[in-house]
DODO-428192 format. One record per residue (C-alpha): residue in one letter; y, z, x. Coordinates in steps of 0.1 Angstrom, whole numbers, padded with zeros to 4 digits, always signed. Each point is the difference from the previous one (the first is absolute). Layout:
// residues N
aYZX ...
This chain:
// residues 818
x+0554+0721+1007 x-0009+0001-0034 x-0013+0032-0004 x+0030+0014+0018 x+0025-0019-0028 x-0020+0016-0028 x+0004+0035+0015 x+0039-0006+0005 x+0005-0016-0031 x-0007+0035-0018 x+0004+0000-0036 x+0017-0032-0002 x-0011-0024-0025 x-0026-0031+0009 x+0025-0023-0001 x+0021+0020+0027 x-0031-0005+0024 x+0000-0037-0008 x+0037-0006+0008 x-0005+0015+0034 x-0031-0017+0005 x+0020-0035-0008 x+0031+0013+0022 x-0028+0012+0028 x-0014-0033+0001 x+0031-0022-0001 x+0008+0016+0036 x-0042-0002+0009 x-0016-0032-0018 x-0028+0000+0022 x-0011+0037-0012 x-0023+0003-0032 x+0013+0032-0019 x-0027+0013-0020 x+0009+0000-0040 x+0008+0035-0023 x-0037-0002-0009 x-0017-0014+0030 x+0015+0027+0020 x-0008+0030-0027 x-0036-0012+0003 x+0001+0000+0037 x+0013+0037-0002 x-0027+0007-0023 x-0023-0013+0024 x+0014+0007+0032 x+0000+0044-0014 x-0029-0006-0022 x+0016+0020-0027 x+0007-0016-0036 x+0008+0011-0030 x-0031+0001-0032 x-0002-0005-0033 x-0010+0017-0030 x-0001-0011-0034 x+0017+0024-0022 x+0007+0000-0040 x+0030-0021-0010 x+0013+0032-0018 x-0007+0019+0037 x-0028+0028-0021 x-0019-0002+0028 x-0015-0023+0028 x-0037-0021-0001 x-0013+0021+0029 x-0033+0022+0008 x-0012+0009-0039 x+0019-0030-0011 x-0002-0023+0021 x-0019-0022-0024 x+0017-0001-0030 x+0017-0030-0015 x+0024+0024-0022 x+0020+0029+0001 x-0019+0030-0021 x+0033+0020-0002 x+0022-0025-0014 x+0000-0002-0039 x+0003-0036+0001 x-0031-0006+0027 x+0022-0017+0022 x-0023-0027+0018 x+0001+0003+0040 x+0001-0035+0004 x+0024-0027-0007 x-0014-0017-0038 x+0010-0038+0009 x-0016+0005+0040 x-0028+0016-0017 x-0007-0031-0025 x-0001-0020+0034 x-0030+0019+0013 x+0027+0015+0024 x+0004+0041+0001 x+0040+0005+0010 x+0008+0033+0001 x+0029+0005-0027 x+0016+0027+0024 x-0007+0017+0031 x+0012+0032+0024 x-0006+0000+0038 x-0009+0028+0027 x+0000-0001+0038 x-0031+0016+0010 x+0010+0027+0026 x-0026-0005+0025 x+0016-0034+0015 x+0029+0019+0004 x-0009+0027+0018 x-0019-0025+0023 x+0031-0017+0011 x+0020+0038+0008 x-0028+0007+0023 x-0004-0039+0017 x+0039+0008+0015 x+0005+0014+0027 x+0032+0021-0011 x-0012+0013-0032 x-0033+0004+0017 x+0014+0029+0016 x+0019+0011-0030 x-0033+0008-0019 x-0009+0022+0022 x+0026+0026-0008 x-0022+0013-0028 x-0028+0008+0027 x+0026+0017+0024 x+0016+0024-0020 x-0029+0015-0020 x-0016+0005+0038 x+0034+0015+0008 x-0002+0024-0033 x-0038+0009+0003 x+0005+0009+0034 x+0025+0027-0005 x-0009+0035+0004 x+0031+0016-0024 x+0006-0005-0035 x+0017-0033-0011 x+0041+0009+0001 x+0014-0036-0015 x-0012-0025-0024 x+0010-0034+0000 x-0029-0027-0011 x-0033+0005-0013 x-0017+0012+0032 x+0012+0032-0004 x-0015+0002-0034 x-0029+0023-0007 x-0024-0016-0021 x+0004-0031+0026 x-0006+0020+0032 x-0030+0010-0021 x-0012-0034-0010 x-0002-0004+0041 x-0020+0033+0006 x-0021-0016-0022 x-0005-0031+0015 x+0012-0021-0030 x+0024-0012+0018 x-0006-0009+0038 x+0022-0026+0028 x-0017-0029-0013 x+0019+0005-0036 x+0026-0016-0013 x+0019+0021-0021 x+0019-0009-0036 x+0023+0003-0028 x-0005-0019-0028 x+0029-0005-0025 x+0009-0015-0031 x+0030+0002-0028 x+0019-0024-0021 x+0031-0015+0001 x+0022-0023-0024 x+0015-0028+0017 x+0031-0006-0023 x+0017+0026-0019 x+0007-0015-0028 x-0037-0018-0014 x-0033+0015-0001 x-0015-0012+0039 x-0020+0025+0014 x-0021-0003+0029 x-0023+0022+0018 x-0005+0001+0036 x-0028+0016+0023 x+0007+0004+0038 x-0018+0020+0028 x+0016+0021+0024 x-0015+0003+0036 x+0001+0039+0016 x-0014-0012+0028 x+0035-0012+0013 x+0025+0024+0005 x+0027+0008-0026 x+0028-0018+0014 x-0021-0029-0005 x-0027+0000-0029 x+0028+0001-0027 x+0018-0028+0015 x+0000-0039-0020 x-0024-0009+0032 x-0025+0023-0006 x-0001+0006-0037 x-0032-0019-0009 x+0000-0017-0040 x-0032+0005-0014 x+0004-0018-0032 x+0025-0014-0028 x-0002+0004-0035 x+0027-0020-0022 x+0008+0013-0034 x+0020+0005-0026 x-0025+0018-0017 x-0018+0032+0015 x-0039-0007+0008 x-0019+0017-0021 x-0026+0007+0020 x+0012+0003+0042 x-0033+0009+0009 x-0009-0038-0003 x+0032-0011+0022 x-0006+0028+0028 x-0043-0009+0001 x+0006-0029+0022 x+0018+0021+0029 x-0024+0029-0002 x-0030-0021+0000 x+0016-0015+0032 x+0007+0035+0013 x-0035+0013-0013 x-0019-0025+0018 x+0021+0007+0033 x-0008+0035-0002 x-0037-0013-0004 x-0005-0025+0023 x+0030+0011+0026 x+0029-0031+0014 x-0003-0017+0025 x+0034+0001+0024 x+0009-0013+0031 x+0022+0028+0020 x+0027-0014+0024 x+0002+0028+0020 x-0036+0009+0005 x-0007-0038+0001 x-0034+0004-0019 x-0013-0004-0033 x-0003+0034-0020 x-0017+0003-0035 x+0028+0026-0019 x-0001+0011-0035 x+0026+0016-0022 x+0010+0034-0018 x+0022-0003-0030 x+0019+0032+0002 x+0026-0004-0033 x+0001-0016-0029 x+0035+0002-0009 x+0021-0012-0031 x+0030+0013-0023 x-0017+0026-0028 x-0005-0026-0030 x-0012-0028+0029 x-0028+0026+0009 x-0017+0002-0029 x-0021-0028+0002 x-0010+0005+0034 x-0008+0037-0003 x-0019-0003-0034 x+0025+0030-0014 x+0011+0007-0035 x+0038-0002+0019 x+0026+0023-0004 x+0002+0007-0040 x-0036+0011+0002 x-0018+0039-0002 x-0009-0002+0036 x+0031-0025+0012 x+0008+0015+0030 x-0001-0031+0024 x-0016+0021+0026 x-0026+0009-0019 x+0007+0037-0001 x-0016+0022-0031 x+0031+0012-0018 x+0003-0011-0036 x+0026-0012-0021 x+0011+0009-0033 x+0009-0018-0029 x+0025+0005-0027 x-0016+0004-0037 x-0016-0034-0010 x+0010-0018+0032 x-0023-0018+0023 x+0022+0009+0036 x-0008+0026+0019 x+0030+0014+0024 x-0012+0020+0030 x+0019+0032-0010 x-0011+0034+0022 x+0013+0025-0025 x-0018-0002-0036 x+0028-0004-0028 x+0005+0026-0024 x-0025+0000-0032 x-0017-0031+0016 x-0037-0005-0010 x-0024-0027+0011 x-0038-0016-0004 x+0004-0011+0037 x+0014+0026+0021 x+0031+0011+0011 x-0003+0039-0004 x+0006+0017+0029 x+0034-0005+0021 x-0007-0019+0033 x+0010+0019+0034 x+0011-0026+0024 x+0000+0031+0025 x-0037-0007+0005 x-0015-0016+0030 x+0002-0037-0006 x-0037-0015-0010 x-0018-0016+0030 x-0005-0034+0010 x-0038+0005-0007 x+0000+0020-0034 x+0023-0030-0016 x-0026-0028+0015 x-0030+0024-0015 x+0018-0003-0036 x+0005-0030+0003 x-0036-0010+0008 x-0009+0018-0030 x+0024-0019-0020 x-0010-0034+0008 x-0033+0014-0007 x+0006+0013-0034 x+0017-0032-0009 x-0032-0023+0012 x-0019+0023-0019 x+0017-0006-0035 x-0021-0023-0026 x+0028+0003-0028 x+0034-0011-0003 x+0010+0037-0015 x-0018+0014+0026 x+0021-0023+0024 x+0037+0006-0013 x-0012+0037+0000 x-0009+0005+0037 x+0025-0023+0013 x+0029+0027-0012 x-0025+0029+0012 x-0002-0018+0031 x+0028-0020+0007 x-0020-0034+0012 x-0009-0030-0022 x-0020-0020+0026 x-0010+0004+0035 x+0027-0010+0025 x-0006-0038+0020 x+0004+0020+0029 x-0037+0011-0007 x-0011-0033+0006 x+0009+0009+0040 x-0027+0011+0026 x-0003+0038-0004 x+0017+0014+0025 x+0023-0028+0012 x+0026+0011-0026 x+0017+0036-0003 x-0018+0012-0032 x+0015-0004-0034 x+0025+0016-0012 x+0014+0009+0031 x+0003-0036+0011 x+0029-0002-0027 x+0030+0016+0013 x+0031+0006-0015 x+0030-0023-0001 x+0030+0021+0012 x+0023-0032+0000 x-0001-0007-0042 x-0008+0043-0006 x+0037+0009+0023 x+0012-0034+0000 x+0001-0005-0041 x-0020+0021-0022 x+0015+0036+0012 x+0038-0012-0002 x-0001-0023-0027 x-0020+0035-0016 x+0027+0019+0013 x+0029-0016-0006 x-0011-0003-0039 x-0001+0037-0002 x+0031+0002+0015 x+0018-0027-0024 x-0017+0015-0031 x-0014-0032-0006 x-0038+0011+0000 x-0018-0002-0033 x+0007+0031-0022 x-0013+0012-0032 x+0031+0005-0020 x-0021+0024-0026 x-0005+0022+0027 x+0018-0003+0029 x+0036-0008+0007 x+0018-0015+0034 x+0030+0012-0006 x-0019+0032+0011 x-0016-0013+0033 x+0020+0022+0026 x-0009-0027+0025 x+0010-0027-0017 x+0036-0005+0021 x+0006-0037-0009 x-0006+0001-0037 x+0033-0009-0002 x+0005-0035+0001 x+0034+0003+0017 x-0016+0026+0030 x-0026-0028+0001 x+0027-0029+0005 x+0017+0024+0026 x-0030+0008+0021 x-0009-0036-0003 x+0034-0008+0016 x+0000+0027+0027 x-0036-0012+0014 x+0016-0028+0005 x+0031+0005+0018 x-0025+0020+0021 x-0013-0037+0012 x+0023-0002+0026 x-0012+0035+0017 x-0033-0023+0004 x-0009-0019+0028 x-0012-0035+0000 x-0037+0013+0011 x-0002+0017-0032 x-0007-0032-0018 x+0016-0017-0030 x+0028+0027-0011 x-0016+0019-0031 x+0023-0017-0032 x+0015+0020-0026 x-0032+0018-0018 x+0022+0007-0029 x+0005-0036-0007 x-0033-0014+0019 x-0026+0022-0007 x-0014-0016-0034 x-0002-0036+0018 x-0024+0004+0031 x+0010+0030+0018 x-0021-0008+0037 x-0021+0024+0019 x+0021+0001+0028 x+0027+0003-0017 x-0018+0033-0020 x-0005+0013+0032 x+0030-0002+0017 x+0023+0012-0032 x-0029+0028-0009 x-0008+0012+0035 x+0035-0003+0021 x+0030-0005-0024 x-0011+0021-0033 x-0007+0039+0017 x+0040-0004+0011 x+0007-0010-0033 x-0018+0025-0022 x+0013+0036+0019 x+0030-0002-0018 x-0013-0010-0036 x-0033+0013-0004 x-0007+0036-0008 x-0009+0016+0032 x-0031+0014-0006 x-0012-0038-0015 x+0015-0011+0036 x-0018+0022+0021 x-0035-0014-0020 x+0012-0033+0007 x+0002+0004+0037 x-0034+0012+0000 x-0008-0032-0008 x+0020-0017+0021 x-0009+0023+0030 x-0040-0007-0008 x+0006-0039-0005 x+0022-0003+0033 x-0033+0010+0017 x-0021-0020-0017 x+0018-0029+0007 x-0002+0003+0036 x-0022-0026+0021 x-0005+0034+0028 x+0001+0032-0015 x-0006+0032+0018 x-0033+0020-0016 x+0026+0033+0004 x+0021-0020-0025 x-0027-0007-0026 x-0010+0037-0012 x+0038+0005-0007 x+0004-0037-0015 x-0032+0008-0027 x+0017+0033-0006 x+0032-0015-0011 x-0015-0028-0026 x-0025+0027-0014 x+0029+0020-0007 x+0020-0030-0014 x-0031-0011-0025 x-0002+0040-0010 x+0032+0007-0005 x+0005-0037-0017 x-0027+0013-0026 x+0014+0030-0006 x+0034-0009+0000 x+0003-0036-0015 x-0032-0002-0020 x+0000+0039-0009 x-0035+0000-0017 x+0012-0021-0030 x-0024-0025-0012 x+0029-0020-0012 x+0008+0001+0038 x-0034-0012+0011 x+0012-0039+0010 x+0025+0016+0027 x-0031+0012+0019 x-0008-0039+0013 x-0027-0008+0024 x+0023-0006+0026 x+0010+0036-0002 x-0034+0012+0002 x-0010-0023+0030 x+0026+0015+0020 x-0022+0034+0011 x-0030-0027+0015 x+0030-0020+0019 x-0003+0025+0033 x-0034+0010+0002 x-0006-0039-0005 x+0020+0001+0035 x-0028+0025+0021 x-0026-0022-0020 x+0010-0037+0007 x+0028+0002+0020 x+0032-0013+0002 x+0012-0011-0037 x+0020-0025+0010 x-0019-0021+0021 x-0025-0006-0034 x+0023-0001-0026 x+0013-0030-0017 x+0022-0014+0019 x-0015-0020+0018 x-0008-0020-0029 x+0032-0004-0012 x+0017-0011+0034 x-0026-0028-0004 x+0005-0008-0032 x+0035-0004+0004 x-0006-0023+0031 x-0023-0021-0019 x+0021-0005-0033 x+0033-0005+0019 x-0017-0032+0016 x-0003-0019-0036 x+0020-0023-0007 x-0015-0025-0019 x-0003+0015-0037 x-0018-0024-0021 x-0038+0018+0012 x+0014+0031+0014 x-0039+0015+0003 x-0011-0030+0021 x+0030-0001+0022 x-0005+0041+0004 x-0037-0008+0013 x+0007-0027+0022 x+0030+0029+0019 x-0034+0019+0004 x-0020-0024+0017 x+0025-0012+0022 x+0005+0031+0011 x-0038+0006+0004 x-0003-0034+0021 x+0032+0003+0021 x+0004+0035+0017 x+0040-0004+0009 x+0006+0021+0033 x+0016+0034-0007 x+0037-0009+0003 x+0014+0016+0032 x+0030+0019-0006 x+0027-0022+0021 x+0029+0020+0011 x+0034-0015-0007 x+0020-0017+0028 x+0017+0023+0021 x-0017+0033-0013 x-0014+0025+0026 x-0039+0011-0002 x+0002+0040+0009 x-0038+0001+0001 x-0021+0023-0024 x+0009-0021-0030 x+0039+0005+0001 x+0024-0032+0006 x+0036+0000+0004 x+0018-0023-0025 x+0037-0015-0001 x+0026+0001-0006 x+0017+0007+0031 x+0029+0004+0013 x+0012-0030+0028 x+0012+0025+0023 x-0003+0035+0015 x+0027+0030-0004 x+0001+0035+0009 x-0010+0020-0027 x+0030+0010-0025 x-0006+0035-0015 x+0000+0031+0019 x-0027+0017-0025 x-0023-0035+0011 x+0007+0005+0034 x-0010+0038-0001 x-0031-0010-0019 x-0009-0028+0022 x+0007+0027+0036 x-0024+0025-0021 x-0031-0024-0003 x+0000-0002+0036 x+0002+0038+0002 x-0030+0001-0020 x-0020-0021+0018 x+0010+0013+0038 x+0024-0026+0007 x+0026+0011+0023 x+0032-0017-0011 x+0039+0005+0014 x+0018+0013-0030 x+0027-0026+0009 x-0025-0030-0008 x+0011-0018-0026 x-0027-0023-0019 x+0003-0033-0002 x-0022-0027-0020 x-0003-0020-0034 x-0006+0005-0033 x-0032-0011-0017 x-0006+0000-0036 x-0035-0002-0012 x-0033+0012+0011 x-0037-0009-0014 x-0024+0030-0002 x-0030-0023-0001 x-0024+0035-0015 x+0017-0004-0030 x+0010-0031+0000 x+0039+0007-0007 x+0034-0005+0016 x+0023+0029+0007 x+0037-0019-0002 x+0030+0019+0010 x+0032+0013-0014 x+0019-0021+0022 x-0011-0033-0013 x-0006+0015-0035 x+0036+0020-0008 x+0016-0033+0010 x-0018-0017-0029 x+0008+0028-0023 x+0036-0001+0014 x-0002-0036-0011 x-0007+0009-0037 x-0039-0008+0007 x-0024+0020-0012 x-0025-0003+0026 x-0041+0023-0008 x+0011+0027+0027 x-0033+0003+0028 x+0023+0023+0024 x-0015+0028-0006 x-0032+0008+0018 x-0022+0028+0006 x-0010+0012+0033 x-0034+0006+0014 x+0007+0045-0004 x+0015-0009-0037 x+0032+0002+0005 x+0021-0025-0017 x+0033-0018+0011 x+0021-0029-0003 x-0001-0024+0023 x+0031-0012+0016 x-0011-0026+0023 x-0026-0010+0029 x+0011-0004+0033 x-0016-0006+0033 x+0007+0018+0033 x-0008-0003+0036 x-0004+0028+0023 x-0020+0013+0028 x-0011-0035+0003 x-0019-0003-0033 x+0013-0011-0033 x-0002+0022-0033 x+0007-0011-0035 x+0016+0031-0020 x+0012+0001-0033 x+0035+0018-0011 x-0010+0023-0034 x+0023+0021-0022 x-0026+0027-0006 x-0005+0015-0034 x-0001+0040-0001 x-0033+0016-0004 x-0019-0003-0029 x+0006+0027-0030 x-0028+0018+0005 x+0002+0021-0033 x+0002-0031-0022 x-0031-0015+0022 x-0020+0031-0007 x+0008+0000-0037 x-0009-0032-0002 x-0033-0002+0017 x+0018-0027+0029 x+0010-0025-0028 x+0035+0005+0004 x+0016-0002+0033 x+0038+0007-0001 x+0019-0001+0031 x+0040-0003+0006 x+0019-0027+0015 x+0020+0008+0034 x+0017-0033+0006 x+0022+0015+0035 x-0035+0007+0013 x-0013-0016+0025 x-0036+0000+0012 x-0018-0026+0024 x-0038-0005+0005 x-0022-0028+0014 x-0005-0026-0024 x-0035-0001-0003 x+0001+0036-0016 x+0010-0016-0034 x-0027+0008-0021 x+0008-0024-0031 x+0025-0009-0022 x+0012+0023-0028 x+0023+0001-0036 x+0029+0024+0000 x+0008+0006-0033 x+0031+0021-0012 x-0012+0037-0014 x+0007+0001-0037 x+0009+0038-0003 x-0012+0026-0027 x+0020+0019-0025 x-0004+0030+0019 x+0007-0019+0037 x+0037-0014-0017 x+0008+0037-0003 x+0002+0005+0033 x+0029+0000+0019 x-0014-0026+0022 x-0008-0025-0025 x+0024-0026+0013 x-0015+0003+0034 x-0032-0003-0012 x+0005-0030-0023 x+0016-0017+0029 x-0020+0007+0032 x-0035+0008-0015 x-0033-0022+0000 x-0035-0006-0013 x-0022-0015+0023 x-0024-0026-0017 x-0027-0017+0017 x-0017-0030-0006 x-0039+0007-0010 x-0027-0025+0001 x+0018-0013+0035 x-0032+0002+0022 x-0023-0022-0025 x+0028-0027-0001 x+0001-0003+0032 x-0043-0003+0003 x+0007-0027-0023 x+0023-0019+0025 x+0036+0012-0014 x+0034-0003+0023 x+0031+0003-0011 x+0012-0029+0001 x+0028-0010+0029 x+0028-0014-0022 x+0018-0007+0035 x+0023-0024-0025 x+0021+0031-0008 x+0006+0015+0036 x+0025-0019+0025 x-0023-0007+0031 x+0030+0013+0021 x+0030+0019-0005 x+0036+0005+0012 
């Protein structure tokens, strides 16, 4: 009973749990309810999982673990800061003065395999890669790691085998109020031996350790040693694990895959000089930068600047054209780098091979069994979510505003023929037209992006970058930006859209690399233009974008190791504190709660009176109380023609006759599609509901949807759906644009019905913005009336791994109407 109060009390405070233990035991005085404490230790005991503590310097420089275990004060801090608290100490008592914990992952992993349930689950690893060894053709689709190529070799080679578990180890920062310095770093494991719908769920997203700030450790290495000793040891000694389903106790061992973080966050774990450095290319590729005179950061610039001379480097232009290095040739440098760097015995000597190399210090992933690991660097991927999510717009959009640093001596923005919102008053405009585009969005889309004219110096999100940058800006920049700086933009766009994919088709990668070489070329010779006064605009995020598709064939699916993961759980961990005085302590104790008390994955409960189609679809009211013969003669011909279609002899004097429905859930993506029956009332009303009427079918054609309806004939029931089709996509703007703009035109008398379950997902229809030359022509008005951009919501399969759907809001539909 206890244990079961915990577990619903949540994130409720201990005093919540108390009340309802006093109210419990009013009604039951004969039970003994088990205190806040007395039942956390019987969790503790009952899963054998709790949390342990490290000392760590007050000043968080570093931990008191492996090489300093044994000190008494911190060597880093100027002060000496003692480890242990002065007026204890005088007692003949060592306190620690402060401490972090971690939640050793073995434990963990125990309990997933003791169930059952998730028993099962962890076998989806196993299944699949028999399923992709075992075919005889060439891999067509790649959606998780298993299609990857260095991890299909890593099991030819036996390094990874059934009795693995495999990992993802994680870490990055985070600052828990926005307005003081309080910074915390968190480390969490994520399990690929459970399928994706599951491994990046709350459940299933294993903490590995907490690290309370506000200062940045000094020295991570001495806050990670504690969970790789626990991993290295595993992967010496093997874990012991009871299976549920093969009711038997199995010795298993595990494979750390990825070691993932945001590009400053992975410094410290990959032993890099990071991305200002000679060799900073986070994957560890051989291009070098160049410097401007007298300046100690190097930009990863391709073309050599005009008159540019250099002790390190930097002569010859780099041709991205090449054949991407292998896998192998970057883990052979970067052997002989580590090497190099042991081999120093002066400090010159040390600062001069790390820029010739690129390393200061051997990774902690070294400390790992050989061959239980995917070798270094190639065990660091890239972080698509921060390189599309942030750095690339927020890059962007500075070029575009003018705002980017510029050397007035030499250089001049008033002569950027990019630079479209230099003007303060375009900028205020666009601003204000990206917003009034909100309401084109539907409520799956996430938070409504806010003005970025008025927002975008006070915390502009990454999901809010993505959505404004990826869907909402190409529709808004046709008409401003000069078109041959348009056309390089949708190169990028048309590259990105494939690598943010969770499944991408290997047909669709060659053309996707294609388009972001092309952007990064033409970027250099168009933006940066061989000027060393330029060199700053050639960022690393630029340069990382030719490794972000070959990464794909490599490692697999981007999206599935990226970071955002992470930041899901962050956000679920800080958005359960509430008590404020020790914000750090609170944050650790959310961990091991949800170490000790696996809550069962939330079932998604249909709402009363909603219809389960089957396949993940689920009829939704509102609803109309009573049936009527249908009311338009262009419905009713649509409605006789589905039955054509599908060999359904019908009179021609049958008239339909049914109800309207007005929502349906398209559990896939996890969205809604609402109608224009429920939502032109509410416009009608002077509301101004997020319109998700608009849909796209299963062979991409797009429509509005009018209502659902359910009909019975022949003895069997089908649920249809009533669209107003759009016309067929332009297909000379879709060429021109590589597929990033899709413009089709409205035909509101149309009528076109389909079963409902061909709804694909839910999509923006935003009104077409036309060009100088398009007002000329003597259909303008039509066109500004009737014509659309299609915008789709990217990044929609990982929120749904990570448990999203939309949410009902069944407050705002009338369970029934007249």
């Amino acid at each position: 009973m206890a244990i079961e109060m915990f577990h619903a009390s949540g994130s409720a405070s201990e005093d919540n749990y108390a009340d309802n233990c006093k109210a419990f035991m009013r009604v039951h005085p004969e039970e003994d309810v088990l205190s806040y404490e007395r039942v956390k230790s019987l969790i503790a005991k009952v899963t054998g999982i709790a949390p342990i503590k490290h000392d760590m310097c007050t000043n968080s420089c570093l931990a008191y673990t492996g090489p300093f275990d044994q000190l008494d004060h911190c060597p880093i801090c100027p002060t000496r800061e003692s480890r242990y608290d002065p007026i204890q100490l005088a007692k003949g008592k060592r306190v620690s003065r402060r401490t972090f914990s971690t939640f050793p992952v073995g434990p963990q992993l125990q309990i997933l395999r003791s169930s059952p349930d998730t028993a099962r689950l962890m076998r989806h690893r196993r299944e699949v890669t028999r399923r992709v060894r075992a075919q005889v053709n060439p891999i067509t689709e790649i959606d998780d790691l298993f299609q990857g190529a260095l991890y299909l070799d890593e099991v030819d080679e036996m390094n990874i085998t059934d009795d693995d578990m495999v990992l993802m180890f994680s870490v990055d920062g985070a600052q828990l109020y926005a307005s003081k310095s309080s910074d915390c770093w968190f480390l969490i494991w994520v399990v690929f031996e459970l399928p994706p719908e599951h491994r990046y769920k709350k459940r299933f997203v294993l903490p590995a350790g907490v690290i309370g700030g506000p200062n940045k450790p000094k020295l991570m290495d001495s806050f990670l040693f504690p969970t790789f000793y626990h991993i290295s040891a595993i992967q010496r000694e093997g874990l012991m694990v009871w299976d549920a389903i093969e009711e038997q106790l199995m010795c298993q061992n595990i494979y750390v895959v990825f070691g993932t973080a945001d590009t400053p966050g992975l410094i410290p774990v990959s032993g890099g000089v990071g991305h200002q450095g000679f060799l900073g290319c986070r994957t560890g590729c051989k291009q070098e930068g160049r410097s401007k005179p007298g300046g100690s950061t190097y930009y990863p610039a391709a073309l050599k600047p005009h008159n540019y001379t250099s002790r390190r480097g930097g002569g010859q232009d780099v041709d991205y054209r090449l054949p991407p290095e292998s896998a192998e040739s970057r883990r052979t440098r970067y052997r002989e780098a580590i090497a190099r760097i042991r081999a120093v015995r002066t400090e010159g000597d040390y600062m001069e091979e790390q820029c010739l190399t690129g390393f200061g210090k051997p990774s902690i992933f070294l400390g790992m069994l050989d061959g239980k690991f995917l070798s270094l660097p190639t065990c660091l991927p890239m972080d698509p979510m921060h390189l599309l999510a942030v750095n690339i717009p927020e890059h962007y959009i500075s070029l575009l505003r003018g705002t980017l640093v510029c050397d007035k001596n030499l250089d001049n923005t008033d002569t950027w023929p990019w630079a479209c919102f230099l003007d303060p008053r375009v900028w205020l405009a666009h601003g204000l037209l990206m917003e009034s585009y909100g309401r084109y969005l539907p409520g799956s889309f996430g938070h409504t992006p806010w003005n970025i004219a008025l927002k975008i110096t006070s915390g502009y999100k990454a999901a809010e970058w993505m959505t404004y940058t990826w869907t909402i800006l190409p529709t808004l920049l046709r008409h401003i930006l000069p078109h041959d700086f348009f056309i390089h933009f949708c190169h990028l766009v048309a590259g990105a859209r494939v690598a943010l994919q969770r499944t991408v088709k290997v047909e669709q990668l060659g053309p996707a690399h294609e388009h972001l070489i092309l952007f990064v070329e033409q970027f250099e010779a168009n933006f940066y233009q061989r000027r060393l006064e330029r060199l700053h605009f050639v960022r690393p995020c630029i340069h990382v974008l030719v490794h972000l598709i070959p990464e794909i064939y490599d490692l697999g699916s981007g999206v599935t190791h990226c970071q955002w993961c992470m930041e899901n759980f962050i956000g679920n961990v800080t958005g359960e504190v509430h008590q404020h005085v020790l914000p750090y302590a609170v944050v650790t104790q959310r961990c091991v709660r949800r170490v000790q008390v696996r809550s069962i994955v939330a079932l998604c409960i249909e709402p009363p009176s909603s219809v389960d189609l089957g396949n993940g679809y689920v009829l939704m009211r509102a609803r109309e109380r009573s049936r009527h013969l249908v009311q338009l003669q262009s419905e009713h011909t649509a409605i006789h023609a589905f039955f054509q279609r599908h060999n359904t002899n019908i009179a021609p004097e049958w008239i339909p006759f049914f109800k309207k429905w007005g929502r349906l859930r398209v559990e896939r993506t996890g969205q809604i599609a609402r109608t224009a029956w429920k939502e032109c009332e509410w416009e009608a009303a002077g509301k101004i509901p997020r319109r998700a009427r608009m849909v796209r079918l299963a062979n991409d054609i797009y429509a509005e949807v009018q209502y659902f309806f359910q009909i019975e004939f022949g003895g069997h029931e089908r649920t249809l759906v009533m669209l107003a089709p759009f016309s067929a996509q332009d297909e000379a703007l879709y060429r021109t644009t590589f597929g990033v703009l899709t413009a089709c035109m409205a035909q509101p008398n149309s009528r076109l019905v389909v079963d409902a379950k061909d709804i694909a997902s839910v999509v923006a229809m935003f009104p077409a913005i036309l060009t100088a030359e398009e007002e000329g022509r003597p259909d303008a008005a039509d066109l500004r009336s009737r014509r659309f951009y299609v915008g789709e919501k990217l990044g929609m399969e990982i929120s749904i791994l990570q448990g999203y759907m939309e949410p009902d809001n069944v407050d705002e539909e009338d369970p029934d109407t007249d």
